[in-house]
C-alpha positions as semicolon CSV with decimal commas, in nm:
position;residue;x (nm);y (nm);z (nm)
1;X;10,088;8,657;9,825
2;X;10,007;8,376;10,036
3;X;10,162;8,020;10,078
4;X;10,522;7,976;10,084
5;X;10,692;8,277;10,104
6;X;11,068;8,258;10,128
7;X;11,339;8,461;10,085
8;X;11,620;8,199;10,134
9;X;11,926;8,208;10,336
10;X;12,212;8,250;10,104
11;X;12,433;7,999;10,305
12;X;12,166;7,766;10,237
13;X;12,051;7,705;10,594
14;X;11,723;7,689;10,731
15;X;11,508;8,032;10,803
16;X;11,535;8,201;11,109
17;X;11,195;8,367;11,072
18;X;10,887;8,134;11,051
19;X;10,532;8,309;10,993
20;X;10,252;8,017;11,074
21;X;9,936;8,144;10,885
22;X;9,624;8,028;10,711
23;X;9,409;8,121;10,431
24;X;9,170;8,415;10,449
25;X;9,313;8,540;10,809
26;X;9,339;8,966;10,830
27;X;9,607;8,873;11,108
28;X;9,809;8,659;10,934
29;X;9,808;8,958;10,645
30;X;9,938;9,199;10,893
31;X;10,159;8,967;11,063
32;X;10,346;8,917;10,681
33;X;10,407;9,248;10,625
34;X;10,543;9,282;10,983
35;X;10,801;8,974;10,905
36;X;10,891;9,128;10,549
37;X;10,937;9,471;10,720
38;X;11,189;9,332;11,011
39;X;11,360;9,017;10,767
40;X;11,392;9,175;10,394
41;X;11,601;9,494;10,446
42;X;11,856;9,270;10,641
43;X;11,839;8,995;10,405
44;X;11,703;8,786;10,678
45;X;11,561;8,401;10,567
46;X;11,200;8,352;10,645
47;X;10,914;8,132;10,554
48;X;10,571;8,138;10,566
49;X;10,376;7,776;10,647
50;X;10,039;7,707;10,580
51;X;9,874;7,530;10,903
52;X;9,598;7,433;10,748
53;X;9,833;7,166;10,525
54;X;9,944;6,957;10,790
55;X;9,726;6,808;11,023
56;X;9,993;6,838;11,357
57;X;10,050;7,229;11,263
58;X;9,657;7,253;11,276
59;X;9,662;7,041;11,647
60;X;9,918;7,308;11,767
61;X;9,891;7,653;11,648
62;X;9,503;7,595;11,572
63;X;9,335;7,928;11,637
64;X;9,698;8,123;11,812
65;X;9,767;8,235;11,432
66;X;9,902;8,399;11,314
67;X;10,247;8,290;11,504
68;X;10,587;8,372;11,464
69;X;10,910;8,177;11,551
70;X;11,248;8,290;11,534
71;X;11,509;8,017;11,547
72;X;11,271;7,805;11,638
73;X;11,106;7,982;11,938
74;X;10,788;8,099;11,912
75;X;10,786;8,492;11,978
76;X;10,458;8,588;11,902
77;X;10,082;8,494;11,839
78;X;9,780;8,679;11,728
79;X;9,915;9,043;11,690
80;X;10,277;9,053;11,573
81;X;10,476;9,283;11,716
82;X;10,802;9,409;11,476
83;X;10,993;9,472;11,782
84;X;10,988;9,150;11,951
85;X;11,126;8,977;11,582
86;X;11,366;9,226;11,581
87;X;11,505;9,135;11,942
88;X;11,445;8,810;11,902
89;X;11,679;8,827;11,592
90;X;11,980;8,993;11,756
């Protein structure tokens, strides 16, 4: 699946997990099932945003994604590592 992939938070705040991706991108496909792996079985709220539908996501992740953030920090670019979401999470 590709687009906007949520699982919400139940309190109704805003994900902690952001995956930046684009369209057709092996990286960005490995760097989702890295985020599902650390967020779902710990009902952790992520998203996934589409750079390539906003002009000022394009201007700053351009060619770094995929790219994680976790509240808001960016932990990660390129390759994903599970681990570093994981930390970055507790």
């Amino acid at each position: 699946m590709f687009g906007m992939a949520e699982t919400p938070a139940t309190d109704g705040a805003a994900p902690r997990v952001t995956l930046f991706s684009r369209r057709d991108c092996h990286l960005c496909d490995t760097a989702r099932r890295a985020v599902r792996a650390v967020c779902e079985p710990d009902g952790v709220a992520w998203a996934e945003v589409d750079i390539d539908t906003d002009p000022g996501l394009q201007d700053r992740y351009g060619e770094l994604v995929p790219v994680v953030t976790v509240d808001g920090v960016q932990v990660g670019y390129w390759r994903i590592d599970p681990e570093r979401i994981r930390s970055a999470l507790h």
